[in-house]
C-alpha positions in Angstrom: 91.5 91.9 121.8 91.3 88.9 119.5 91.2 89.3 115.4 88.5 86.0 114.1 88.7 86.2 110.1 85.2 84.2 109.8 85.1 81.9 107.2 81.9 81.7 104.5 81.0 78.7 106.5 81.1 80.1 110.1 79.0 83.3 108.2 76.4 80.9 107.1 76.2 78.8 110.5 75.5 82.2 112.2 73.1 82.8 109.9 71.3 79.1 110.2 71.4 79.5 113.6 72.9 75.9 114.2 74.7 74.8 117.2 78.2 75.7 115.5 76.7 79.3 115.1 76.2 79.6 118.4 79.1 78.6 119.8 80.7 80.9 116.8 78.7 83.7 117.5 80.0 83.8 121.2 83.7 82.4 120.2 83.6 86.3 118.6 81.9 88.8 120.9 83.2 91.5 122.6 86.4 90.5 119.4 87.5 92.1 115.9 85.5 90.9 113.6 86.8 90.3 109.9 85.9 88.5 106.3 87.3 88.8 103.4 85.7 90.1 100.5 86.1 86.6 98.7 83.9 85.4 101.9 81.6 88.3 102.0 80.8 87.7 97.9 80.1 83.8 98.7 78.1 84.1 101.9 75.4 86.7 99.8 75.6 83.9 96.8 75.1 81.0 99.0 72.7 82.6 101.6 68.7 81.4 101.2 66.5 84.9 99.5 64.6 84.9 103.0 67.8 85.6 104.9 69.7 88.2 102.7 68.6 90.8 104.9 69.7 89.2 107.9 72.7 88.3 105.9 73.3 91.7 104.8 72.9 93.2 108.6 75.3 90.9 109.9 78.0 91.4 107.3 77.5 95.3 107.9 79.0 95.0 111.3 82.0 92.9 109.8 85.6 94.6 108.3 85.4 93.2 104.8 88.9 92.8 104.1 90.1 93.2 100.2 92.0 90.8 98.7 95.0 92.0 96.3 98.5 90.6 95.1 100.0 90.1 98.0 97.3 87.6 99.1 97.6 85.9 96.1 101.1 85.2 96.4 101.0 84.1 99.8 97.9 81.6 98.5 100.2 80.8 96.0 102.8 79.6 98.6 100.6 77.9 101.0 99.0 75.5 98.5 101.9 74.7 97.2 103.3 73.9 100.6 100.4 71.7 101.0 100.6 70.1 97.4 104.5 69.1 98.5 102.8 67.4 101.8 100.3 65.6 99.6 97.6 68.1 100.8 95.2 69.6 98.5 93.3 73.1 99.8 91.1 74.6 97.7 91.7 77.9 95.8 89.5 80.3 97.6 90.5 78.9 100.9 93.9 79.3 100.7 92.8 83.1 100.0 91.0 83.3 103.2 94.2 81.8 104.9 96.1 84.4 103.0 94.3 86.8 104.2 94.3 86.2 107.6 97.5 85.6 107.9 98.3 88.9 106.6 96.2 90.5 108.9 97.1 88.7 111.9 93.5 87.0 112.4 92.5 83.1 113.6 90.2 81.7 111.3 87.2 80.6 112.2 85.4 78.1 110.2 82.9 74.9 109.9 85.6 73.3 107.3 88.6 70.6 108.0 90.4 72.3 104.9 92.2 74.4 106.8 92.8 72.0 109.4 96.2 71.0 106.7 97.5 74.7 106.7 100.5 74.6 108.6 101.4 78.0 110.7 97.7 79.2 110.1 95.9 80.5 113.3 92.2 78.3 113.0 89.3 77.8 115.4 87.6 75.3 113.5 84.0 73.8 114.7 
């Protein structure tokens, strides 16, 4: 079975209901479905007030994934890895690359950022 670690941007095309959420929403059936808890705090904050139930429903099915030292480290790493290449990738998603890369999950995201992690599983949209 495949392991997707959505990113807060595939969470919140689901939720629009755009094309890329579609196409998400069927990359992941019938797979294990993950976040991380970074993902799970930014997709409530950046959902509109008329979906947050929707958004709430949705992210109850999900395995919110914690994020501790370990991922922090490992973020540490992989932008520094980048910075080397002349790369930058933001903070939080070098967290969610962390993460999935500890937990042996593709990420799946609307966002080229992660499209200059190297050795990071992605199914980007």
């Amino acid at each position: 079975m495949s392991r997707y670690l959505l990113d807060t941007s595939a969470i919140l095309h689901i939720l629009r209901g755009t094309p890329e959420g579609l196409r998400i929403a069927q990359l992941i059936q019938d797979s294990d479905v993950l976040t991380s808890v970074v993902c799970y705090c930014e997709s409530l904050n950046n959902s509109h007030l008329t979906w947050i139930e929707r958004a709430e429903l949705f992210l109850s099915k999900v395995t919110v994934l914690p994020v501790d030292l370990s991922e922090g480290q490992l973020a540490k790493k992989i932008q520094f890895e980048c910075r080397k290449k002349g790369k930058m990738v933001p903070t939080l998603d070098s967290l969610v690359a962390a993460t999935a890369m500890k937990n042996d999950a593709e990420v799946v995201a609307v966002d080229s950022d992660f499209e200059r992690i190297d050795g990071l599983k992605k199914h980007l949209f």
